[in-house]
C-alpha positions in Angstrom: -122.0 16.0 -15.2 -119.5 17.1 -12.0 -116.1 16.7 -12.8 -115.2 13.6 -11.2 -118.0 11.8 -12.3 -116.1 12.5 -16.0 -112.6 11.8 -14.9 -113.7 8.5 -13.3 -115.5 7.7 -17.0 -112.5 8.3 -18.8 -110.3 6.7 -16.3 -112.6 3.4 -16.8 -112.1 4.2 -20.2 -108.7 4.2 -20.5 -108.5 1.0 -18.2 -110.8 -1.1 -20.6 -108.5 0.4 -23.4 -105.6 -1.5 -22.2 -107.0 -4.6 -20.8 -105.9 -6.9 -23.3 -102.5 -6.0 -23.3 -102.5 -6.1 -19.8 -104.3 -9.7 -20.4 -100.9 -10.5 -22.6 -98.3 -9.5 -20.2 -100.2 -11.3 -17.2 -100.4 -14.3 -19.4 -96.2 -13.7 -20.4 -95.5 -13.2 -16.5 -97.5 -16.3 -15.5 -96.7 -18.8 -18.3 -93.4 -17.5 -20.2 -91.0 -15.8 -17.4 -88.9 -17.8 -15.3 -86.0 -16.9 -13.2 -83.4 -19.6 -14.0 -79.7 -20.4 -13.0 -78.6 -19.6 -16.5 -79.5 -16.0 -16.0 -77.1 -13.3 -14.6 -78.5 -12.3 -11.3 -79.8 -9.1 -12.9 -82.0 -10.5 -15.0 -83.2 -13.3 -12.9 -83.8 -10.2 -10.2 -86.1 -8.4 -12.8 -87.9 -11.3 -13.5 -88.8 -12.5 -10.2 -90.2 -8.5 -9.4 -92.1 -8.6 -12.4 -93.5 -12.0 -11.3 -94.1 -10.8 -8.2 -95.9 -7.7 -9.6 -98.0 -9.6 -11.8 -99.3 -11.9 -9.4 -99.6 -9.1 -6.7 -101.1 -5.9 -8.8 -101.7 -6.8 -12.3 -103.4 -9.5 -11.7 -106.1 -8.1 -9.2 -106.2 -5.4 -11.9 -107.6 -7.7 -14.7 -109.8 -9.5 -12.5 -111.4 -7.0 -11.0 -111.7 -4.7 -14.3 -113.5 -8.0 -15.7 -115.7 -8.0 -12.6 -116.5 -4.4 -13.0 -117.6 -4.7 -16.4 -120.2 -7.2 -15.9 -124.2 -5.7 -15.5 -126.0 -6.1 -12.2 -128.5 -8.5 -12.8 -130.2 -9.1 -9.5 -130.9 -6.7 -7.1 -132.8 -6.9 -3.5 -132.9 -7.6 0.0 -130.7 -10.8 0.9 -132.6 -13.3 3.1 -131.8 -17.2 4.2 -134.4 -19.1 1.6 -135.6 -22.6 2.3 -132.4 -24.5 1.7 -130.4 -22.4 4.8 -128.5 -20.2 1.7 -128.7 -16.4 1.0 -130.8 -15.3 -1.5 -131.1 -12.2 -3.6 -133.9 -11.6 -6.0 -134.8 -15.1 -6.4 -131.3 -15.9 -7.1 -129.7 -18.5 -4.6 -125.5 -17.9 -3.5 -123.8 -20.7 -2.5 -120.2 -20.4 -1.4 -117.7 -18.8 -3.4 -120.8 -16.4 -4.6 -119.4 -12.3 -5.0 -121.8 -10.0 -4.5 -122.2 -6.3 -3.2 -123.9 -5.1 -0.1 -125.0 -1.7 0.6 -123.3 -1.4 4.3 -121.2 1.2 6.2 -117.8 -0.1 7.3 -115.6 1.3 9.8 -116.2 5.0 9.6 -117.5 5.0 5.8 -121.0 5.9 5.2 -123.1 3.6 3.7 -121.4 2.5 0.3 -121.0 -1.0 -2.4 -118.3 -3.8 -0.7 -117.9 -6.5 -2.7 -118.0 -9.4 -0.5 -117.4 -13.6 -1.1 -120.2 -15.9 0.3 -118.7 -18.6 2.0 -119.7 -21.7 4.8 -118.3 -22.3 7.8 -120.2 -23.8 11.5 -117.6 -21.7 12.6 -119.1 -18.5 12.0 -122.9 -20.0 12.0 -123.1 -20.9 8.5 -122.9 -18.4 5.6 -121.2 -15.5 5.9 -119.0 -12.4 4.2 -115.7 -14.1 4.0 -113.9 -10.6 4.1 -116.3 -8.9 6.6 -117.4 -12.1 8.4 -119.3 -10.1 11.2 -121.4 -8.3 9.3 -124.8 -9.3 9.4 -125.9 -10.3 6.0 -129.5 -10.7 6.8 -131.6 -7.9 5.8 -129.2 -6.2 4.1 -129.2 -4.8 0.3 -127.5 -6.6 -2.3 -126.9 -7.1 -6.2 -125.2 -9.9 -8.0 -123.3 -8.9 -11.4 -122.9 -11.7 -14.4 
């Protein structure tokens, strides 16, 4: 196995080692922290950061470690099906669906973007919310549960 096919294993590792605290201090950030007026201005600067972090980093952490962690369960070619939605392996996305596509962006080569199905007439009906002109059509795709 080459080296950094190792370190990324025992970075993921590590990662999935500390999810659930990192679960607990999201949850303290989110529900239990609150800058307040009875708080030096320290204190009440701390928390706000922390808040901030939490909702900025930590967060995105957690959700996309969870996201990561689920299988690929569908793989294939996506194509517009007879109700006008993407499909991929016989499963249908409907707004809000995250799946990868096998694309090159910018100056990558070809490579996995996770990508959000959404609707709008505005960009001729479904489309890659973060990459809205890419061509979906065609292209190869897998959905994770």
């Amino acid at each position: 196995m080459d080296n950094q096919k190792r370190l990324l294993e025992e970075v993921m590792a590590d990662l999935y080692r500390i999810l659930p605290t990192l679960n607990v201090v999201s949850k303290k950030l989110e529900d239990e922290m609150y800058p307040s007026e009875h708080l030096d201005a320290d204190t009440q600067f701390m928390i706000r950061e922390l808040r901030s972090l939490g909702y900025q980093h930590i967060d995105k952490l957690v959700s996309q470690l969870r996201y990561l962690q689920k299988e690929v369960y569908y793989e294939g070619l996506l194509y517009i099906n007879g109700n006008g939605r993407y499909e991929v392996d016989g499963q249908e996305l409907a707004s809000g669906s995250v799946i990868e596509v096998w694309s090159e962006r910018f100056d990558e080569s070809a490579q996995w973007h996770i990508v959000r199905i959404e609707h709008s007439n505005l960009h001729g009906g479904y489309y890659a919310y973060q990459w809205p002109e890419l061509k979906l059509e065609g292209l190869k795709a897998r959905v994770r549960r």
